[in-house]
Phi, psi and omega in degrees: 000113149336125174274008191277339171303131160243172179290309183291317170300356177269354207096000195274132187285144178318345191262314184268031122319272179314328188289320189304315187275335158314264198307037176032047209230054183259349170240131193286142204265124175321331171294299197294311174289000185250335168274311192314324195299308189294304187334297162330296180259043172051035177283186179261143187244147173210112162252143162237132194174112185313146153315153196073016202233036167068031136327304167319308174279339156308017152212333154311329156344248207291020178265342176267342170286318187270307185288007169240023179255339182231056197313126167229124138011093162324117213224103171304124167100014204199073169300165190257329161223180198228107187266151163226140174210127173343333189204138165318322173303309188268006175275323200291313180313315161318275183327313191311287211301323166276323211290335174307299223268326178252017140271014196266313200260325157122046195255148169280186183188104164259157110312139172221139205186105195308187182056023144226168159331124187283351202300295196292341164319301175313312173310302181315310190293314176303274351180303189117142161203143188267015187201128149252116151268121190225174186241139166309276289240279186332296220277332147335315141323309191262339143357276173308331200269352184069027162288280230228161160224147167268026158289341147296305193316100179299349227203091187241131192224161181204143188232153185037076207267328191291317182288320176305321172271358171284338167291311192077077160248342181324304146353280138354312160270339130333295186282326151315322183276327184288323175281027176248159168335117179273359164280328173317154136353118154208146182231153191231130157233113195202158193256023173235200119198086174298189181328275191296350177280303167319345163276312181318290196319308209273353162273338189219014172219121174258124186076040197299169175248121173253152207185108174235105175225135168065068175257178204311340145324283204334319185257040159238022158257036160237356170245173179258129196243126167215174204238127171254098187267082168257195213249168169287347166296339203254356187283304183289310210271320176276019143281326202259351164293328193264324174299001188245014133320144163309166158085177185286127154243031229296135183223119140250165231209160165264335211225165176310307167330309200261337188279330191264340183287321167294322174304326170266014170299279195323328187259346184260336152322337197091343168278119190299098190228157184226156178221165180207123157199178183330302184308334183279143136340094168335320189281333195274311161336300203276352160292323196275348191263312185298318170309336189270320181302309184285344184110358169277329176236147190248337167253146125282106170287135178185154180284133166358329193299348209256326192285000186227136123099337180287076190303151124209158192288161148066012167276117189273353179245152201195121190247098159285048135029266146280108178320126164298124175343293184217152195291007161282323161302319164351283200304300188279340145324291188289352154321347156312324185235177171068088168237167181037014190114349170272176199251130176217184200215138178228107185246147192246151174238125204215119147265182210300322193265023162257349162339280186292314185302327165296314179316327162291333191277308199272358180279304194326318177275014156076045184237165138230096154269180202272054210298111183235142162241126195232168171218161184315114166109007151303119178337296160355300182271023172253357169274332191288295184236075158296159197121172163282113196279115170264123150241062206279343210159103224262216188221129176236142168264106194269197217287156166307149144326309177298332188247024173291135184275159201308145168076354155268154188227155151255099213269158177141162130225181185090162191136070199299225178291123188070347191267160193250117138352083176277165180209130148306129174271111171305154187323310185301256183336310194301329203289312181294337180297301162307336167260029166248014140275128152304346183248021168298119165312166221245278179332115184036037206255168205047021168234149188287201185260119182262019161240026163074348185268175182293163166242196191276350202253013182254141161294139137324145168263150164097175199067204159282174182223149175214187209227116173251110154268168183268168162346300206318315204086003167248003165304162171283146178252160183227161163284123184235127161295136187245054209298174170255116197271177177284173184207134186262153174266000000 
């Protein structure tokens, strides 16, 4: 694609042009310059095109473009388009990436989305809004319960259709897509189109104009792919040798369980992780996902639920911890990284009785990885993750006030009613942590960065402040600012 394409030479009306380029954001993403013409004049669309490869503004664009080109009369409980997306992470992204450019036009925007409270949803919906980013399940409910109807709705889009039938959510969105209007606008995005999602299409989008860039192959001659053959002793000391590298990491796990063990591997080590799965809190999700995104914690542990749909800038390593069932998971795993053009490196840690199933896993994806078998302070892994391996310090979040147990106290302050504490671990405690593992990398291990810039495990300046301790409970805790970088769509 000519880099000579603008968003306004596509049709994108000028104002939301000037906003795009503010966030320094001017040149359109091959999904974008190929969907956007039809999108614009309001045909049904079908795009394929991995997560990260700029879907969200390909249909946010012109969903915001029809509605302010057709104005109408706020209406209560009778949004006006319908965004749907699998997991709570990615509606909240959703929303993150529109709601600016449509208070800009003067449009609403709500989430709707289980594991929190319904009340404020509800409240929003009396009220009117004109875009619901919803997840099926919440928003089915509130159907049912007669907060909302779609018999307004001009504008219906369901994103990441692939992921929805890996969920088994498909049912569901069939009966959401059936209360919408059959004259509305509707676009599909998805980075397959298995069985079920092609019943979608061909039921609820008439004519579509189809368009495929950047599928879920695609961006893996941008990735580096290698197979780490270690002993099982040998699995926690080279991750924590390649997670206490500088920059952003994601290590996935297969089962929940494994995804909350690592993280406190990782964290009683001194290395800063955060995990995300099925088990948490919507609130304790969106803590852990802010921590990880502003740079207070530098790995993320986390279960599939994290492998679809989940943005965050700059992560160059992508950790397969646990090999994935299958090589589709693979993939949108390692889509964490090598994202917008860029270039990223995925490495899977594969023991002995896991041999053929990686070998299977990696025919399937249409991969040749680099197969070494290593241990903690192999060279490899300062080529893999480059850099000085920092263990300043890892991260525990301690208890709700509410769920504190009797004779503990939760120290910190600021912090209302309910809100979690995060807390750091000082130099002191983590260094004895790390050193009762046998698996402290060789390589630098327990030392800072000695040039004064942050390493992975220093808090960020600016932002909110939140309060860090070690595990232990005996460090001193200190204040860390938490900033935020921009996250392109």
């Amino acid at each position: 694609m000519s880099t000579d394409t603008t968003f306004a030479a596509l049709g994108v009306p000028q104002i939301l042009a000037d906003l795009l380029a503010e966030d320094g954001i001017t040149v359109p993403t091959p999904i974008q310059a190929l969907t956007l013409p039809a999108s614009l004049a309001g045909r049904d669309v079908l795009g394929r095109g991995r997560t990260g490869s700029g879907k969200t503004y390909a249909f946010v664009l012109p969903l915001l473009t029809r509605l302010t080109q057709a104005a109408a009369a706020r209406q209560p409980r009778r949004p006006r388009a319908l965004i749907l997306a699998p997991t709570r992470e990615l509606a909240t992204q959703i929303d993150t990436a529109m709601a600016p450019m449509a208070r800009a036009l003067r449009l609403t925007t709500q989430t709707i989305f289980g594991g929190v409270g319904q009340g404020p949803q509800v409240q929003a919906l009396r009220s009117g809004v004109d875009i619901v980013v919803a997840c099926p399940g919440r928003l089915e409910d509130l159907m049912q319960q007669g907060h909302v109807q779609l018999d307004r709705v001009e504008v219906t889009i369901l994103d990441e259709a692939d992921h929805m039938a890996d969920l088994g959510f498909l049912p569901g969105v069939r009966r959401i897509m059936g209360a919408t209007p059959p004259v509305g606008q509707r676009m599909l995005f998805s980075a397959t189109l298995d069985a079920g999602v092609n019943v979608i299409v061909k039921r609820f989008l008439t004519n579509p104009v189809t368009h495929e860039a950047d599928s879920a192959q695609s961006p893996v001659s941008r990735m580096s792919h290698h197979v780490l053959h270690v002993t099982a002793d040998g699995h926690l000391p080279v991750l924590l040798d390649l997670t206490a590298a500088p920059g952003r990491t994601v290590v996935f796990t297969r089962t929940k369980h494994r995804a909350k063990k690592i993280a406190r591997q990782l964290n009683a080590s001194g290395v800063p992780a955060v995990e995300l799965h099925g088990n948490l809190s919507q609130g304790a999700r969106t803590r852990n996902m802010d921590d990880f995104s502003s740079g207070r914690a530098q790995t993320l542990v986390a279960t599939d639920i994290a492998a679809r749909g989940i943005h965050v800038d700059d992560v160059a390593l992508v950790i397969h911890a646990d090999p994935p069932v299958e090589h589709k998971a693979y993939l949108h795993r390692s889509g964490r990284t090598a994202r917008a053009g860029n270039e990223g490196t995925v490495i899977t840690l594969m023991m002995d009785d896991q041999l053929r199933d990686v070998r299977d896993l990696t025919r399937k994806a249409g991969i040749n990885p680099t197969t070494t078998t290593v241990a903690a302070g192999h060279p490899l892994l300062v080529q893999l993750a480059p850099g000085e391996r920092s263990f300043a310090g890892g991260l525990v979040r301690a208890e709700e006030p509410s769920q504190a147990r009797p004779g503990r106290s939760v120290s910190g302050s600021g912090g209302g009613r309910g809100s979690a504490r995060v807390r750091r671990a000082g130099g002191g405690s983590t260094a004895g942590a790390a050193a009762r593992h046998d698996s402290a990398p060789a390589a630098g291990g327990g030392q800072r960065r000695g040039d004064g810039r942050p390493g992975r495990s220093q808090a960020r300046s600016g932002g909110s402040v939140a309060v860090y301790s070690s595990s232990s409970g005996g460090a001193a805790a200190f204040s860390a600012g938490g900033g935020s970088r921009r996250r392109s769509r």
